[in-house]
C-alpha atoms as a printed R data frame, in Angstrom:
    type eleno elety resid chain resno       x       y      z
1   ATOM     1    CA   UNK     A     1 -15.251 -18.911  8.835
2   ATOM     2    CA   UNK     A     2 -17.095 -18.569  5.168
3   ATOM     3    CA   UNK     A     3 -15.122 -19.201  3.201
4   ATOM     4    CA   UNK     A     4 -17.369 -17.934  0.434
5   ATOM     5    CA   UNK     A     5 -16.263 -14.436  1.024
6   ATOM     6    CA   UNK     A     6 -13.468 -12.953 -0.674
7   ATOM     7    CA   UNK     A     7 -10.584 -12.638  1.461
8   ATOM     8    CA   UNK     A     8  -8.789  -8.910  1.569
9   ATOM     9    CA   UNK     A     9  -5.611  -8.003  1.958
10  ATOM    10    CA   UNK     A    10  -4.922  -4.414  3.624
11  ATOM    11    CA   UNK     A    11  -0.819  -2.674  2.688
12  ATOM    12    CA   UNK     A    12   0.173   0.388  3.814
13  ATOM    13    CA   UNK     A    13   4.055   1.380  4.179
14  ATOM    14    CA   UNK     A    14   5.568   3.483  7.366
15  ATOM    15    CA   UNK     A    15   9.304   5.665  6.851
16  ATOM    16    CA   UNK     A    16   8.866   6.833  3.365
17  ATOM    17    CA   UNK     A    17  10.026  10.202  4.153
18  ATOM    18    CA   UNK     A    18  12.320   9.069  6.992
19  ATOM    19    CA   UNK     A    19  15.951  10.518  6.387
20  ATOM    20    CA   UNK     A    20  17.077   6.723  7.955
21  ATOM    21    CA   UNK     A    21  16.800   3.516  8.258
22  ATOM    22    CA   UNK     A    22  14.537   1.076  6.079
23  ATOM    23    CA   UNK     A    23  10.972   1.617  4.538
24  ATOM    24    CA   UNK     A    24   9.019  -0.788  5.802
25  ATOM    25    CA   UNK     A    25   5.282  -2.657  4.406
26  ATOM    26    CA   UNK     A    26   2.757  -4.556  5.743
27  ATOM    27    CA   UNK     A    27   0.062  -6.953  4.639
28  ATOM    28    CA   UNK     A    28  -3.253  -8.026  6.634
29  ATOM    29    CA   UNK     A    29  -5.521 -10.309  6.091
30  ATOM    30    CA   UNK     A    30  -8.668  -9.506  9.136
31  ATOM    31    CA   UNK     A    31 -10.107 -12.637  9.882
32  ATOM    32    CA   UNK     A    32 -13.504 -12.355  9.177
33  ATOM    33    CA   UNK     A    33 -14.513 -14.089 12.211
34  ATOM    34    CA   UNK     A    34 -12.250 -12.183 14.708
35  ATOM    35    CA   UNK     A    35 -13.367  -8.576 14.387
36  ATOM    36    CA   UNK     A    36 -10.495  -6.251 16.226
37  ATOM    37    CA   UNK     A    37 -12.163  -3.432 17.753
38  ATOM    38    CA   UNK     A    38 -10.454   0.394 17.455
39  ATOM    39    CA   UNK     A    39  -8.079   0.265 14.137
40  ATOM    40    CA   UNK     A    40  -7.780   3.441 12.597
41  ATOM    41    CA   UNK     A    41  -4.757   5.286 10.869
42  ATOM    42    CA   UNK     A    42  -1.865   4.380 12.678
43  ATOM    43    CA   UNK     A    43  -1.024   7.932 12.931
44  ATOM    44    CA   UNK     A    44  -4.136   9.233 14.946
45  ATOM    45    CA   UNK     A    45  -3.293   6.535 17.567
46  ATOM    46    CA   UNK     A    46  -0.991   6.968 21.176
47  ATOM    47    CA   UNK     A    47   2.219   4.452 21.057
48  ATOM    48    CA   UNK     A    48   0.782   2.172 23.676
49  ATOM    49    CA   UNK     A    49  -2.826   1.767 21.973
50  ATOM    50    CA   UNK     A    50  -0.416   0.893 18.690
51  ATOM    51    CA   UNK     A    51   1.759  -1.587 20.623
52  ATOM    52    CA   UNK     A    52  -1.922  -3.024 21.834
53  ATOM    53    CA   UNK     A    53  -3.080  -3.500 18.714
54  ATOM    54    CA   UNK     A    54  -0.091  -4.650 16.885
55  ATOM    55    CA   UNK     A    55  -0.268  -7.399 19.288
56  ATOM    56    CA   UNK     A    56  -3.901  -8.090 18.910
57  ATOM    57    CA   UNK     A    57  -3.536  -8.313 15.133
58  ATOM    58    CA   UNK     A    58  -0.439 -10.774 15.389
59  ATOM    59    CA   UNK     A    59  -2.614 -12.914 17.218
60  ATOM    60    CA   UNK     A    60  -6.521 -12.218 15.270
61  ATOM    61    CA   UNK     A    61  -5.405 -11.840 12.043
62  ATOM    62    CA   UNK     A    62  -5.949 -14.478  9.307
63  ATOM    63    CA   UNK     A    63  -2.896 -13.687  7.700
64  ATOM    64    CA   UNK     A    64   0.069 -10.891  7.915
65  ATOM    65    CA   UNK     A    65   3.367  -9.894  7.168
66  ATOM    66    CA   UNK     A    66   5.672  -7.279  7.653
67  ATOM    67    CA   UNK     A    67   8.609  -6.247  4.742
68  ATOM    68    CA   UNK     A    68  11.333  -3.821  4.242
69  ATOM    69    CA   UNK     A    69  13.299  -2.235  1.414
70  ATOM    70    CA   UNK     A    70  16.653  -1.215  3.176
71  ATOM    71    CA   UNK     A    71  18.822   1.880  2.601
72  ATOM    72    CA   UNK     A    72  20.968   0.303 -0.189
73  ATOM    73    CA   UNK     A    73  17.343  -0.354 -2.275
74  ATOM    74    CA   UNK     A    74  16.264   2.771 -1.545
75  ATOM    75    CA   UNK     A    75  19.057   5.039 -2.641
76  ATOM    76    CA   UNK     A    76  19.578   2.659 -5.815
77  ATOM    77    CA   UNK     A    77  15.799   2.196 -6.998
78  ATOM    78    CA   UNK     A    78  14.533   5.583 -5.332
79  ATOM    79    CA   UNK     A    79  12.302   6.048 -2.387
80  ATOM    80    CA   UNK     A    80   9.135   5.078 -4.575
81  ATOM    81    CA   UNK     A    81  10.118   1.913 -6.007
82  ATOM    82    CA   UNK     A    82  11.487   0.591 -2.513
83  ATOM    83    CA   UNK     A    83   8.358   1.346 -0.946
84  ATOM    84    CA   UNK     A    84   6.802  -0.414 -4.021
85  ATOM    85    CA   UNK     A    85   8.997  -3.461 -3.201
86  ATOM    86    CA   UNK     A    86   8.453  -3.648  0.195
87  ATOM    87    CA   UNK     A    87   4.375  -3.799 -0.305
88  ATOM    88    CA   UNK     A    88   5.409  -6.361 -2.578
89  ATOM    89    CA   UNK     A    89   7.240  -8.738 -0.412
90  ATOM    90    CA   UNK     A    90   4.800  -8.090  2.442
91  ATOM    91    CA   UNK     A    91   1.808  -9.537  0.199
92  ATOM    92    CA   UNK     A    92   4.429 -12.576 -1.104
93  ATOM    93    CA   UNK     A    93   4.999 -13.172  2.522
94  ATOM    94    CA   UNK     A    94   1.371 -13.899  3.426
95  ATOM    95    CA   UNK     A    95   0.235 -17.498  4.476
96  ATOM    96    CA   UNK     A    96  -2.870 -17.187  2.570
97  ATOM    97    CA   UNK     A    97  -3.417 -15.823 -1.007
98  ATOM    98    CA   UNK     A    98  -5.982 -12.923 -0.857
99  ATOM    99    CA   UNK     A    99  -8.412 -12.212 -3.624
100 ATOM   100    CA   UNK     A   100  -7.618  -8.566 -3.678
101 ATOM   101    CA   UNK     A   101  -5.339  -6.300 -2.338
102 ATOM   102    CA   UNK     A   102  -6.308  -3.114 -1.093
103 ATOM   103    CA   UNK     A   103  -3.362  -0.375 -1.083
104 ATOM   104    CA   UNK     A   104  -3.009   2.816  0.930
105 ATOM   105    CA   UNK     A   105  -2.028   5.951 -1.042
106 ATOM   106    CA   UNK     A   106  -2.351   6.219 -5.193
107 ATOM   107    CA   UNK     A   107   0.391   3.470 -6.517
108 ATOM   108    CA   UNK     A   108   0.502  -0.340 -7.018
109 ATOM   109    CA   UNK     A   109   3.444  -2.561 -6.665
110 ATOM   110    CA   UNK     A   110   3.449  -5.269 -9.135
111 ATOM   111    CA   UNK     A   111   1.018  -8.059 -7.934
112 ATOM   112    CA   UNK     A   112   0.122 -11.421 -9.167
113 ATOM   113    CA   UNK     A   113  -3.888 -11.245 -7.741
114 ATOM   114    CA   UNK     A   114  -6.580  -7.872 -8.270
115 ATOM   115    CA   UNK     A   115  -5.485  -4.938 -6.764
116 ATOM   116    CA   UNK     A   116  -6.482  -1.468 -5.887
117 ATOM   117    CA   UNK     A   117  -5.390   1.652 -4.279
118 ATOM   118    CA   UNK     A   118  -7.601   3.783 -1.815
119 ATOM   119    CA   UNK     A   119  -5.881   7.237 -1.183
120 ATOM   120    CA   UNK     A   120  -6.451   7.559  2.964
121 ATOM   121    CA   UNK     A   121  -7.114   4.038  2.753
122 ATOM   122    CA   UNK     A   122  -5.383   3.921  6.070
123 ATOM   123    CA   UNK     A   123  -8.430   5.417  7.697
124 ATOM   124    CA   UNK     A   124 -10.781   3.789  5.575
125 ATOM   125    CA   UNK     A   125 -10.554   0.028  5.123
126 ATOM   126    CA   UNK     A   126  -9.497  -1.806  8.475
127 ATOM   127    CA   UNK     A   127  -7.031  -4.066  7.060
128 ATOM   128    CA   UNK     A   128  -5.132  -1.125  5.824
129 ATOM   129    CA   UNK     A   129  -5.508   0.523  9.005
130 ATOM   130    CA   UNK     A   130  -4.135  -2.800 10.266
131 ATOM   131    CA   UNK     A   131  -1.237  -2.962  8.262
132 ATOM   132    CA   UNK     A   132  -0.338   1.122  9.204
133 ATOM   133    CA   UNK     A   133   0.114  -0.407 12.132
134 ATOM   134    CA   UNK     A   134   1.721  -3.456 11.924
135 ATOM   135    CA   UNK     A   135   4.069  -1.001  9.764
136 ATOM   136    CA   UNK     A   136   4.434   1.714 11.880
137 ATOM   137    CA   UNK     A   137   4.971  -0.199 15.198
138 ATOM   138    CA   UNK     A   138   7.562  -2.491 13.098
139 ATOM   139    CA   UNK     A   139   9.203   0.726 11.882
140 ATOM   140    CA   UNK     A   140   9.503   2.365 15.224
141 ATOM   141    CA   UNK     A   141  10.898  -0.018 17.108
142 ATOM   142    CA   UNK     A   142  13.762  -0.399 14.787
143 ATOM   143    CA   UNK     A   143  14.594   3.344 15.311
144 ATOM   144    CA   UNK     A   144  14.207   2.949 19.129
145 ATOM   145    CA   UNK     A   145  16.915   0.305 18.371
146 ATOM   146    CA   UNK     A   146  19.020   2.423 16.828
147 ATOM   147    CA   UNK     A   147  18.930   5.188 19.644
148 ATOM   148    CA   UNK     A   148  20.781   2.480 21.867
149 ATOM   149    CA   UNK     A   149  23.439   1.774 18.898
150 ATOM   150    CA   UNK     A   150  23.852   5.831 18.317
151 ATOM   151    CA   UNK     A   151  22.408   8.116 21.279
152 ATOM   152    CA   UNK     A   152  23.831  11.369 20.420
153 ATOM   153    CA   UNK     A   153  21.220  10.973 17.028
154 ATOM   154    CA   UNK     A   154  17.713  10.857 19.686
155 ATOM   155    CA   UNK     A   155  16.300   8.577 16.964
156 ATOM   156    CA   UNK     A   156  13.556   7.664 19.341
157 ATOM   157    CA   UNK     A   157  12.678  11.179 19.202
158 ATOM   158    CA   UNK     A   158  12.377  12.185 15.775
159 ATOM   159    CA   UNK     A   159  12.414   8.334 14.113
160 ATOM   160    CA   UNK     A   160  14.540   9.607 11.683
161 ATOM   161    CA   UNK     A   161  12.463  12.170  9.938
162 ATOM   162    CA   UNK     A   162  14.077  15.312  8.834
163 ATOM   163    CA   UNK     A   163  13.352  17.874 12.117
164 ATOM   164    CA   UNK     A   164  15.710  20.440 12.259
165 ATOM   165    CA   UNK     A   165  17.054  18.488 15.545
166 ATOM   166    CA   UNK     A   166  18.549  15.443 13.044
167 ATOM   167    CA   UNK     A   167  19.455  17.845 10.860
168 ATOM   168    CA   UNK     A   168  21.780  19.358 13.412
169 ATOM   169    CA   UNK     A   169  23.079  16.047 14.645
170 ATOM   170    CA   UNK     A   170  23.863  15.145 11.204
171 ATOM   171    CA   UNK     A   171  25.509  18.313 10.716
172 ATOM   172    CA   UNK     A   172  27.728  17.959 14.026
173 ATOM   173    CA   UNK     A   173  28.339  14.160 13.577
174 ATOM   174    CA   UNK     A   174  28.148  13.170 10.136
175 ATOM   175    CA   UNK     A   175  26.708  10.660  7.938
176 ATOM   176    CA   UNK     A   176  25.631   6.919  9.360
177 ATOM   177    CA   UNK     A   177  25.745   3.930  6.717
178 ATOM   178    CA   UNK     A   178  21.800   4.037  8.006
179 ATOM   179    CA   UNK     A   179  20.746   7.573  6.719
180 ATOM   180    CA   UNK     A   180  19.376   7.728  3.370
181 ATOM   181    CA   UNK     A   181  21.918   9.309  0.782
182 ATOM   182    CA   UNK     A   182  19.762  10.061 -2.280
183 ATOM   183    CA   UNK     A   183  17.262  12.366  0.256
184 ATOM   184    CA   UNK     A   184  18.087  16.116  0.284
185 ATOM   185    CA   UNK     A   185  19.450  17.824  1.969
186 ATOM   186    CA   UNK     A   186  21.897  15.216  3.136
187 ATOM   187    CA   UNK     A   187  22.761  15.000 -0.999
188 ATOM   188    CA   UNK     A   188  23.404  18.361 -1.501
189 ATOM   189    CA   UNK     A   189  25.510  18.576  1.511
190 ATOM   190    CA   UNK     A   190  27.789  15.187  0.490
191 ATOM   191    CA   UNK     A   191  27.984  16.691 -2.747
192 ATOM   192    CA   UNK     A   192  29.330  20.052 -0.926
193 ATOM   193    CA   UNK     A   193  31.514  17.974  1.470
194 ATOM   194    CA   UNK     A   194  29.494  19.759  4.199
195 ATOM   195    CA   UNK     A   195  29.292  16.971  6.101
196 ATOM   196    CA   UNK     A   196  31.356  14.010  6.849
197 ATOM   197    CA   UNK     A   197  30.101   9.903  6.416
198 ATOM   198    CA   UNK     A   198  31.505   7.645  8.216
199 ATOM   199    CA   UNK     A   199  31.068   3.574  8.996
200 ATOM   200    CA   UNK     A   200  28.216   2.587 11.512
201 ATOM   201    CA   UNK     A   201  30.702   1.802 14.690
């Protein structure tokens, strides 16, 4: 490897507008001599070539890590300053200290090396693709978890978003300890005792 050339850093964050469950961030580091062939936006790829790749990058990258922010951080700090905090600990976690870190979307989280953010970074530097990812896969596989802890929610249909299907679940069995109190409309409707909340079981 030269190590001459500066070494990048890709974040990018996956559930920010989930109704449930945590945010979660991830940080890569492509090793410069280990190029992984068909990254893009995490979005514009099928599950399985995701699961393919998150492997591939485990194994290729020089350096990665994958961070949260849970519900509790979320609903205290707002949804913006959890994802903040979860880019955060994803570049803390890192093996290696990058020179820069390059950022998906149009906000920093506090950093202690050069930093920038790309807006669609996700489909235009490959260690942000990378991390969207790493971030995504992460994410979904915690809501495919908890599918098998609540079925009647289908969370490894809708992965927590706000689809008119959660909606109705929410509205027929109430409030988990996982969904996200500070989003609307599940706000509005605790504040109008429309629905109930009740304990994870």
């Amino acid at each position: 490897m030269d190590t001459a050339l500066p070494l990048m850093a890709g974040v990018d964050e996956a559930g920010r507008g989930s109704l449930a469950g945590a945010v979660f961030a991830a940080a890569v580091i492509l090793h410069p001599d280990r190029p992984i062939a068909g990254l893009a936006d995490s979005k514009t790829l099928t599950a399985a070539k995701r699961e393919q790749l998150f492997l591939q990058i485990q194994e290729q990258a020089l350096s990665w890590c994958i961070a949260s922010a849970s519900v509790e951080e979320i609903d205290q700090l707002n949804i913006l300053q959890a994802t903040l905090l979860a880019m955060q600990r994803a570049v803390a976690g890192l093996t290696v200290v990058p020179d820069e870190v390059l950022v998906d979307g149009n906000r920093l989280p506090k950093l202690t090396m050069p930093a920038q953010a790309i807006v669609k970074g996700d489909s235009k530097v490959a260690a942000i693709s990378a991390a969207s990812i790493l971030a995504k896969v992460e994410r979904d596989r915690l809501m495919d978890d908890y599918h098998k802890r609540y079925p009647v929610y289908a969370f490894h249909q809708h992965k927590g978003y706000g689809t008119a299907q959660h909606l109705a679940e929410i509205r027929q069995h109430g409030f988990l300890d996982i969904h996200r109190k500070s989003f609307n409309p599940l706000r509005t409707w605790l504040a109008e005792n429309a629905v109930v909340s009740h304990q994870n079981g």
